[in-house]
BATI-985962 format. One record per residue (C-alpha): residue number from 1; residue in one letter; x, y, z. Coordinates in nm, 4 decimals, decimal comma. Layout:
    n  res        xx        yy        zz
  NUM    a         X         Y         Z
...
***
This chain:
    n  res        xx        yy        zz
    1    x   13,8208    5,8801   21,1416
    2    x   14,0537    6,1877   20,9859
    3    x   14,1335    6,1458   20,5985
    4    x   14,5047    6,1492   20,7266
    5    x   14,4957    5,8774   20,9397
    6    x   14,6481    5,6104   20,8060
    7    x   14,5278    5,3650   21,0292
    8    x   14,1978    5,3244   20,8742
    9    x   14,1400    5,3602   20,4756
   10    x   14,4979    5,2301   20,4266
   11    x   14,6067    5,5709   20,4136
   12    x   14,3644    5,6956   20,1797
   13    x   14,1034    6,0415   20,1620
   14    x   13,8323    6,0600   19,9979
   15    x   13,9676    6,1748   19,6778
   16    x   14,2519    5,9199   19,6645
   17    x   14,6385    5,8961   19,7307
   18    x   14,7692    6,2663   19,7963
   19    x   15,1696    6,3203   19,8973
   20    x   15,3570    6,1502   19,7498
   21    x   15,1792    5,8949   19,5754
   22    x   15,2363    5,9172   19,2022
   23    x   14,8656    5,7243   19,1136
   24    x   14,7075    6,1060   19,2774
   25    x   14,5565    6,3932   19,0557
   26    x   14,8066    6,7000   19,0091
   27    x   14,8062    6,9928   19,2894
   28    x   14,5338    7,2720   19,1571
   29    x   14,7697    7,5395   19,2465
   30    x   15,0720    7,3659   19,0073
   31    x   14,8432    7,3410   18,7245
   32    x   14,7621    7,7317   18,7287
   33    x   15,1537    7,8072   18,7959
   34    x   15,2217    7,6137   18,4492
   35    x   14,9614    7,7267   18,2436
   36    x   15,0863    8,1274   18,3893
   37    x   15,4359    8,0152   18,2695
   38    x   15,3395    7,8545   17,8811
   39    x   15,1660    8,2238   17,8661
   40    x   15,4235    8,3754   17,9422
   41    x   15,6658    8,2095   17,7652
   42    x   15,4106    8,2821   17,4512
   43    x   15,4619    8,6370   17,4917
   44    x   15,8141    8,6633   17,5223
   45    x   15,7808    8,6395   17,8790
   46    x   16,0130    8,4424   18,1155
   47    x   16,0206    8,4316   18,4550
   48    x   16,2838    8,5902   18,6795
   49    x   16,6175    8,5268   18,5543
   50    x   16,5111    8,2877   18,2067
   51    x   16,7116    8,4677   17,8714
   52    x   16,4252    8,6953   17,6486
   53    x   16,3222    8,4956   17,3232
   54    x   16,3765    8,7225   17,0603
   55    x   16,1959    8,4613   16,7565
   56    x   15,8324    8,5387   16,9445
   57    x   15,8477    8,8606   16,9294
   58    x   15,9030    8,8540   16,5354
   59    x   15,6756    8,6177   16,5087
   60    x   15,3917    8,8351   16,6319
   61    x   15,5085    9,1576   16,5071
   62    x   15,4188    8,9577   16,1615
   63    x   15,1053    8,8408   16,2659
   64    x   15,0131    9,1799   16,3815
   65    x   15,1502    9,3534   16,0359
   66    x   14,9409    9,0738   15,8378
   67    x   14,6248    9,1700   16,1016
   68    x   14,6791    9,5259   15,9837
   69    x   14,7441    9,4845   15,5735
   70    x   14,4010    9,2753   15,6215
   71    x   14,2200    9,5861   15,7888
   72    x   14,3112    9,7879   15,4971
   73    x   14,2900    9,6223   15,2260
   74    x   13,8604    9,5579   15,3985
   75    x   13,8758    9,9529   15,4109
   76    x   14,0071    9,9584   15,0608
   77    x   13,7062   10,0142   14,7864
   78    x   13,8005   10,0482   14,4145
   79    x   13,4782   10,1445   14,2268
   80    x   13,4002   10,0636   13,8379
   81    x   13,2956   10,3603   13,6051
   82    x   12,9746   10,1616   13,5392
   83    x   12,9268   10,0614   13,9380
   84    x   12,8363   10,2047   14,2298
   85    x   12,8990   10,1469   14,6221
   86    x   12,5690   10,1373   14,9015
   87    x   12,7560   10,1845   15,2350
   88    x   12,6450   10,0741   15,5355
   89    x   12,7315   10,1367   15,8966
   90    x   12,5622    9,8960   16,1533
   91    x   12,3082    9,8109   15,8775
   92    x   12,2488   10,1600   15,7832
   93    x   12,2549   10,3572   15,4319
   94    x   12,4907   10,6321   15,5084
   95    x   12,6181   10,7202   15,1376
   96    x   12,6580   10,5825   14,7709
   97    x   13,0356   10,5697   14,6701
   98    x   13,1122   10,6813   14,2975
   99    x   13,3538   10,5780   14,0544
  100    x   13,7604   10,5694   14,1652
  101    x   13,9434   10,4632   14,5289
  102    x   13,7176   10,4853   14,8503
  103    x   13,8170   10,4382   15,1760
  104    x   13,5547   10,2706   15,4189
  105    x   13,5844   10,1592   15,8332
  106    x   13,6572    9,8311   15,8247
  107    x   13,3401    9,5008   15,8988
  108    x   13,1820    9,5048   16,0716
  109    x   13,1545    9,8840   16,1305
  110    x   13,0663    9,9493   15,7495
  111    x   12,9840    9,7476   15,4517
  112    x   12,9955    9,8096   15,0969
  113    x   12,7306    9,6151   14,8955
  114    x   12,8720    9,7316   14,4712
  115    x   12,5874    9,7707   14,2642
  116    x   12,6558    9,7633   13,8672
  117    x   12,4412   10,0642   13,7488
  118    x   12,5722   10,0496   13,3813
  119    x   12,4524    9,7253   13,2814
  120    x   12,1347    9,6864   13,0392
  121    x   11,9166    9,3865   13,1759
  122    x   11,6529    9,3011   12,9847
  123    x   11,3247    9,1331   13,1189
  124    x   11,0682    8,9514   12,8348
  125    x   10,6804    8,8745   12,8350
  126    x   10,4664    8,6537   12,5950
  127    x   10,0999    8,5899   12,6514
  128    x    9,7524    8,5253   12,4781
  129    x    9,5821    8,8931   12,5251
  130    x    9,2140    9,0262   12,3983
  131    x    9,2337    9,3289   12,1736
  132    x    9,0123    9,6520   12,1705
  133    x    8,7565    9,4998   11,9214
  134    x    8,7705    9,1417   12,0898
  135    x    9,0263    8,9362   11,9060
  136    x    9,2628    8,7164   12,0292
  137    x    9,6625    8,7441   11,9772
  138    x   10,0306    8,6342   12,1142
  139    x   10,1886    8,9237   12,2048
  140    x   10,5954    8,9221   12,2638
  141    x   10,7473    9,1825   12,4578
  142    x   11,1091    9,2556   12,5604
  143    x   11,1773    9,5330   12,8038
  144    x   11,5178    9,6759   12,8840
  145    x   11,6564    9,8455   13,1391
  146    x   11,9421    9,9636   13,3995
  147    x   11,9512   10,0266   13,7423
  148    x   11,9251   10,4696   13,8083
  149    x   11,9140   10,4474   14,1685
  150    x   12,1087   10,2150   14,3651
  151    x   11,9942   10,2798   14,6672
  152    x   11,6447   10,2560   14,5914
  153    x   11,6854    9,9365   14,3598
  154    x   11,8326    9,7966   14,6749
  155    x   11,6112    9,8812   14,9429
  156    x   11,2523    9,9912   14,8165
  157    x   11,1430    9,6801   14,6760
  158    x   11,2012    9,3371   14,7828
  159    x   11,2088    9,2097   14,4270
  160    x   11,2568    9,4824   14,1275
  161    x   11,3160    9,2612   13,8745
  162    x   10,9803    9,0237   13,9773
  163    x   10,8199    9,3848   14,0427
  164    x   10,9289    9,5014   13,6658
  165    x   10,8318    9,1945   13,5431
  166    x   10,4797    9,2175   13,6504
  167    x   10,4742    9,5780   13,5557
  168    x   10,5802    9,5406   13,1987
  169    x   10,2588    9,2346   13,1757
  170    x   10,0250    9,5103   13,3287
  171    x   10,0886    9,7684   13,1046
  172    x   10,0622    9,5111   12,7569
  173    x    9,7609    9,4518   12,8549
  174    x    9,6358    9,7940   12,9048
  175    x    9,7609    9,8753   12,5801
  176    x    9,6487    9,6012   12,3883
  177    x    9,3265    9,6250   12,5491
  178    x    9,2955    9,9496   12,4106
  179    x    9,3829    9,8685   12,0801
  180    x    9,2048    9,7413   11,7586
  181    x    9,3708    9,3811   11,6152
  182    x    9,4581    9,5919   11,2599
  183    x    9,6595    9,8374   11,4557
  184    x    9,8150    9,6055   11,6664
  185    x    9,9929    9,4025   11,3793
  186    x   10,0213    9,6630   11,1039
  187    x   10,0949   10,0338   11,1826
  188    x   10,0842   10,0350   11,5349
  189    x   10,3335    9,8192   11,6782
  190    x   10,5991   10,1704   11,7200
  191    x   10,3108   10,3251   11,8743
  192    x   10,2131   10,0967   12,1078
  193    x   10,5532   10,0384   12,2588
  194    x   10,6272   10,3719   12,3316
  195    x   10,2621   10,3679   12,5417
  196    x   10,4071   10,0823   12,7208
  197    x   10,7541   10,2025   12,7752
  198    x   10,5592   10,5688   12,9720
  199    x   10,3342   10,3103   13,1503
  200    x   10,6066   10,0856   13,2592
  201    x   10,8385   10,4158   13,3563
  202    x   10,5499   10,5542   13,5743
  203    x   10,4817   10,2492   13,7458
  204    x   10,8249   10,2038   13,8363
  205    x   10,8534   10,5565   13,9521
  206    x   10,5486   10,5414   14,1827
  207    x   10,6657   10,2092   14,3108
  208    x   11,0697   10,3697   14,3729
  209    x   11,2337   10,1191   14,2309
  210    x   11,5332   10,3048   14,0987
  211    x   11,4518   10,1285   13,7912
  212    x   11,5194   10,3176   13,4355
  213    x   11,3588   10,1808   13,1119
  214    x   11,5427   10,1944   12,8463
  215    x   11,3014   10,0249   12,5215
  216    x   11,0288    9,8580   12,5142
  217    x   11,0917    9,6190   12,1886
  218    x   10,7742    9,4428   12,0771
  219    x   10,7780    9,1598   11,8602
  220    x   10,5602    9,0857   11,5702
  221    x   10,2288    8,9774   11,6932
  222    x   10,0475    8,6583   11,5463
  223    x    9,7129    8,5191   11,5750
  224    x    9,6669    8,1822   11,7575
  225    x    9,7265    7,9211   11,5497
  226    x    9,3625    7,7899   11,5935
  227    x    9,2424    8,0647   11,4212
  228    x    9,5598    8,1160   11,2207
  229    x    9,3617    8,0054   10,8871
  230    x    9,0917    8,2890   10,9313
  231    x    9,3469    8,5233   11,0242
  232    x    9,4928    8,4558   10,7131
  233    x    9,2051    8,4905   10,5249
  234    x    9,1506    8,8212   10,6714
  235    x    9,5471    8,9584   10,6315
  236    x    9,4898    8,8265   10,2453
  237    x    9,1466    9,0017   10,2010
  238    x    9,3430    9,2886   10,3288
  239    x    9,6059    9,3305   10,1355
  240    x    9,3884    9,2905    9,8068
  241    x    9,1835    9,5883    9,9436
  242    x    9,5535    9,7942    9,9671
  243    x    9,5992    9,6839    9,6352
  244    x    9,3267    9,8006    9,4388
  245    x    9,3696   10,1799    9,6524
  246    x    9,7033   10,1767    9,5418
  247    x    9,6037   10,1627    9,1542
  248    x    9,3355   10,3874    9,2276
  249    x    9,5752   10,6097    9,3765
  250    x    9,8179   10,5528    9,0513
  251    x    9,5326   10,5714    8,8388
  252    x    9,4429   10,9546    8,9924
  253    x    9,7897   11,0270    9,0158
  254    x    9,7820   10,9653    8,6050
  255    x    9,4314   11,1519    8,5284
  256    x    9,4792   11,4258    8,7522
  257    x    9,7728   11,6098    8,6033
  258    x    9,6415   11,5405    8,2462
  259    x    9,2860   11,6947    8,3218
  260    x    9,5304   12,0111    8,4725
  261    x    9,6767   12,0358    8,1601
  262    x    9,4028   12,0034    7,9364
  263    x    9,2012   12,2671    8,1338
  264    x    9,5026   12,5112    8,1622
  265    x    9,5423   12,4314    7,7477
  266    x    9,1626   12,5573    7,6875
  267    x    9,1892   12,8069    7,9737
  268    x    9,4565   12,9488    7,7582
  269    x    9,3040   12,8713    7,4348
  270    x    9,0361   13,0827    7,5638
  271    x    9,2041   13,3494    7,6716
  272    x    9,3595   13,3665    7,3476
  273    x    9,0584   13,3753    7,1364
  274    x    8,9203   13,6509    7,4072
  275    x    9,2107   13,8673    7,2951
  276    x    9,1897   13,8187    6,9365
  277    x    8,8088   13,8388    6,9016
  278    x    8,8681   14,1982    7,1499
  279    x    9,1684   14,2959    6,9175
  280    x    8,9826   14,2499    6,6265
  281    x    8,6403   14,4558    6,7192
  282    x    8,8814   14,6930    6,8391
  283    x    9,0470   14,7260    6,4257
  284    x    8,7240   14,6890    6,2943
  285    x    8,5913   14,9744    6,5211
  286    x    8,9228   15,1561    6,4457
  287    x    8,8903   15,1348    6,0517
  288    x    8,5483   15,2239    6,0959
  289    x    8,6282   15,5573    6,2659
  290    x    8,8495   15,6216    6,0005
  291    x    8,6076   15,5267    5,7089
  292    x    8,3686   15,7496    5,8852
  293    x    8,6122   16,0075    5,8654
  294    x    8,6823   15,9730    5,5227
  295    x    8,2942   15,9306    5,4665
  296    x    8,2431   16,2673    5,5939
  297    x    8,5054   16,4300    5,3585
  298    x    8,3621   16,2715    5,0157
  299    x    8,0636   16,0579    5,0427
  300    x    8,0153   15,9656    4,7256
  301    x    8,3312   15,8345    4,6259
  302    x    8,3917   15,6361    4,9429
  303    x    8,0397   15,5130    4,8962
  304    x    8,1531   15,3651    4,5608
  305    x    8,4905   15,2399    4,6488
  306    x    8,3092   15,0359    4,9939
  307    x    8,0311   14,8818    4,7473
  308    x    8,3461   14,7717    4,5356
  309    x    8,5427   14,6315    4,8199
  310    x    8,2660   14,4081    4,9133
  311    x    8,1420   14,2830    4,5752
  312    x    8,4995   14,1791    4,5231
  313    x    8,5352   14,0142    4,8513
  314    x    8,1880   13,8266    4,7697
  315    x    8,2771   13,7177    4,4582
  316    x    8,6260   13,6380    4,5152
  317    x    8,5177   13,3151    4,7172
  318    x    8,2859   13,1563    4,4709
  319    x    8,3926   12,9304    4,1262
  320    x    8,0839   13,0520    3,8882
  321    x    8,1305   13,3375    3,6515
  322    x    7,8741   13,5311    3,5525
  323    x    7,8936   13,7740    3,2693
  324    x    7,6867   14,0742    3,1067
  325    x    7,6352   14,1306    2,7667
  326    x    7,5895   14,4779    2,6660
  327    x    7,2787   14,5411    2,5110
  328    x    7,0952   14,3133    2,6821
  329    x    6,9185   14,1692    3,0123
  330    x    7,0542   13,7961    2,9889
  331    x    7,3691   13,6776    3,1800
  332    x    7,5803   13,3840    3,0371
  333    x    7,7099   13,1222    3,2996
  334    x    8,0238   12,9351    3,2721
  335    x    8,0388   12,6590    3,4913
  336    x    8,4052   12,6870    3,5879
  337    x    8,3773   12,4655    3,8868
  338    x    8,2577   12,1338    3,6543
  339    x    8,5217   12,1726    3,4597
  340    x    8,8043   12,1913    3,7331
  341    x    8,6732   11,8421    3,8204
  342    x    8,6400   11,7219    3,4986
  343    x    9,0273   11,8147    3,4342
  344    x    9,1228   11,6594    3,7536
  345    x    8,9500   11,3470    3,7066
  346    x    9,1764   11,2859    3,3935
  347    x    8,8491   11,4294    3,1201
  348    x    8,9071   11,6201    2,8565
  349    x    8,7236   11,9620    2,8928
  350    x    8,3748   12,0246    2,6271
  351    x    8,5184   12,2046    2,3221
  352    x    8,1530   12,3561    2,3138
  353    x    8,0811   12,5649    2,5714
  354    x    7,7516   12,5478    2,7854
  355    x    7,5667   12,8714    2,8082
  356    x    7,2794   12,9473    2,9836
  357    x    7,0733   13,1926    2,9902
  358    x    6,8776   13,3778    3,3017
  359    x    6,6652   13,6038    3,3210
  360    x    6,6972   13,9762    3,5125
  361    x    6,4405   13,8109    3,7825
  362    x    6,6519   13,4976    3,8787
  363    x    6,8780   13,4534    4,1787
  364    x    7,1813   13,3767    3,9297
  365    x    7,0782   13,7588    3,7472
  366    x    7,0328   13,8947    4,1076
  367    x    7,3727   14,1145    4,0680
  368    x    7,3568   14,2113    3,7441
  369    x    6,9563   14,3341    3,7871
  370    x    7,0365   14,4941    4,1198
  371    x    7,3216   14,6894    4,0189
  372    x    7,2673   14,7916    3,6967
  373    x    7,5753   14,8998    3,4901
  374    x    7,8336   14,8805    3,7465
  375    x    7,8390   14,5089    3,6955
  376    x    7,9609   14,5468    3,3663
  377    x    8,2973   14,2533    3,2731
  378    x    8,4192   13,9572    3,4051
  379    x    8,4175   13,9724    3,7944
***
C-alpha cells in the first residue's frame, strides 16, 4: 500500500501528516530558505526588492573598528627602564625588546613575556655547618641579586631562584668548611663573603642562569646554644689574651722610644766627650810644640819657669802650708784646713799656734829637701 493512499493508514506516511496538515514537521527546503534570509538580513542583505538597512551596517563597521583598536593595542608594547621584553613567535625566542614603545604581531603570532631586570631579589640561608678545625656553628646568609639576562633567566633553568638557592648553600659550606671557627666569627666574616659571592657568581655562570650577584651579606655567626656556655668560655678566654697584648703592646710602645732617647742622649754624650778629649790632646800637643820651640831658644829659663808652673798648680789644690826657715832644715806646718772647720763649726780659732816640726827626710819636708832653695816663702 503507497504512503499516499489514503485508503489505508487514514491518510498517513510513515513520517506522519504531510500537505496540509498543520500537526506535520516543516518542509526541509523552507527551513534552509529562512535561515538564507535571517543571514542575509544580518548583513544588510535583503532579498530582491526589500529597502537596504542602513543601522547594520553601522553596527558592524563598529564592531569591526573595536576588532581593530583591540589588534593594536595586543601589538602595542610599552617597556619600563628597569624591564625588559622576551618575544616570541609560535613559541620561539626571536628578540629581547628594550626600554620605550615596541610594536609586536598580534597573539597568537607573537608574545611578549616582560621581565623586570632592575629589581634586587634577595634569597637567604641559615644552617648548622662544621668548620675547618671541626666546630660546630649557625651560619646566616643573605644573597642578593638581579636578573642580567632575560632570556637566559627565562629559558635555561627551570627554576633560578630554587637553582640560586641551592647554589648560595653549596658554596657556605665550601667556605666554612675551609675555615677555622676564630676566623669565621672574628676577622673573617668580610673575607669569607666575598669567597662566597665568586663561588656563587661562577656557579651561576656555568649553570646560564642569567643570574647577577650583587652581595653576599653574612650575618654574625653563633655557636649552638648547647655549647653556647663553652663557647663563651672560649670568646672570654680570648679576649683576656687580646687584652694583656694590647698592654704589652702599650707597654713597648712606652719603653721603646725612651730607650731611643736615652741611647741617642749617650750616643751623643759620647760623641761629645770624643771631641773634647781629641780637642784637648790636640792643645796639649799644640802648646807642646810651642814649648818645644821655646825650649830650643833658652833652655834654661823655660826649664825654670815649667818647674814653677807645676809646683804652683800642685800646691794650689791642697789646704796645708808648709814653710822654710832660713838657716835651717826644719819646716813649720800650719794646719790651715783644722782651723777652717773649727771656724765653721761656730769655735773660736787656738790663739797659740801649733807648730811642728819635720825633718828634711819626711814626706811633709819632701819639697823643701828636694828642691833646695827655690822653695824658699809661703807657697
Amino acid at each position: 500500500m503507497g504512503w499516499n493512499d489514503s485508503s489505508g493508514g487514514n491518510g498517513k506516511d510513515p513520517w506522519g501528516n504531510r500537505g496540509n496538515n498543520p500537526d506535520g514537521p516543516p518542509d526541509l527546503d523552507e527551513i534552509v530558505r529562512k535561515m538564507q534570509k535571517g543571514f542575509g538580513g544580518l548583513f544588510g542583505r535583503r532579498g530582491p526588492g526589500a529597502p537596504r538597512d542602513d543601522r547594520s551596517s553601522f553596527i558592524w563597521i563598529l564592531v569591526l573598528l573595536g576588532i581593530a583598536i583591540l589588534v593594536l593595542v595586543d601589538m602595542t608594547y610599552t617597556i619600563d627602564e628597569r624591564e625588559r621584553g622576551i618575544v616570541l613567535r609560535f613559541g620561539k625566542h626571536v628578540a629581547t625588546l628594550q626600554p620605550g614603545l615596541n610594536f609586536r604581531f598580534p597573539r597568537p603570532i607573537e608574545e611578549v613575556i616582560i621581565v623586570n631586570v632592575g629589581q634586587v631579589r634577595s634569597v637567604t640561608h641559615k644552617s648548622t655547618m662544621l668548620t675547618r678545625d671541626e666546630n660546630i656553628v649557625d651560619v646566616e646568609v643573605a644573597v642578593q641579586w638581579r636578573i642580567n639576562d632575560p632570556h637566559a633567566y627565562r629559558f635555561n633553568v627551570y627554576s633560578p631562584e630554587a637553582t640560586l638557592h641551592q647554589a648560595a648553600e653549596s658554596a657556605v659550606r665550601e667556605i666554612i668548611g675551609k675555615s677555622k671557627l676564630d676566623f669565621v666569627l672574628t676577622e673573617g666574616r668580610s673575607q669569607v663573603a666575598q669567597s662566597q659571592l665568586k663561588v656563587i657568581q661562577q656557579i651561576m655562570d656555568d649553570y646560564q642562569t642569567g643570574i647577577l650577584i650583587l652581595g653576599v651579606e653574612m650575618q654574625a655567626a653563633k655557636p649552638p646554644d648547647e655549647v653556647k656556655a663553652a663557647f663563651d668560655d672560649a670568646i672570654k678566654a680570648r679576649e683576656d689574651e687580646q687584652r694583656l697584648v694590647n698592654e704589652a703592646e702599650a707597654y713597648r710602645n712606652d719603653i721603646i722610644p725612651k730607650a731611643r732617647g736615652a741611647a741617642a742622649r749617650l750616643r751623643e754624650e759620647s760623641n761629645a766627650y770624643k771631641a773634647r778629649v781629641i780637642a784637648r790632646a790636640e792643645g796639649e800637643a799644640n802648646r807642646f810644640e810651642q814649648l818645644l820651640a821655646e825650649y830650643q831658644r833658652a833652655p834654661d829659663i823655660t826649664r825654670e819657669r815649667l818647674y814653677l808652673d807645676s809646683m804652683e798648680s800642685v800646691l794650689s789644690n791642697t789646704s796645708k802650708v808648709f814653710m822654710d826657715t832660713d838657716g835651717t832644715n826644719n819646716l813649720m806646718y800650719i794646719p790651715i784646713d783644722k782651723i777652717m772647720e773649727s771656724s765653721q763649726r761656730g769655735n773660736q780659732p787656738s790663739t797659740s799656734r801649733e807648730y811642728q816640726t819635720e825633718s828634711p827626710g819626711t814626706a811633709e819636708s819632701g819639697p823643701s829637701g828636694t828642691y833646695g832653695d827655690r822653695t824658699r816663702g809661703a807657697r
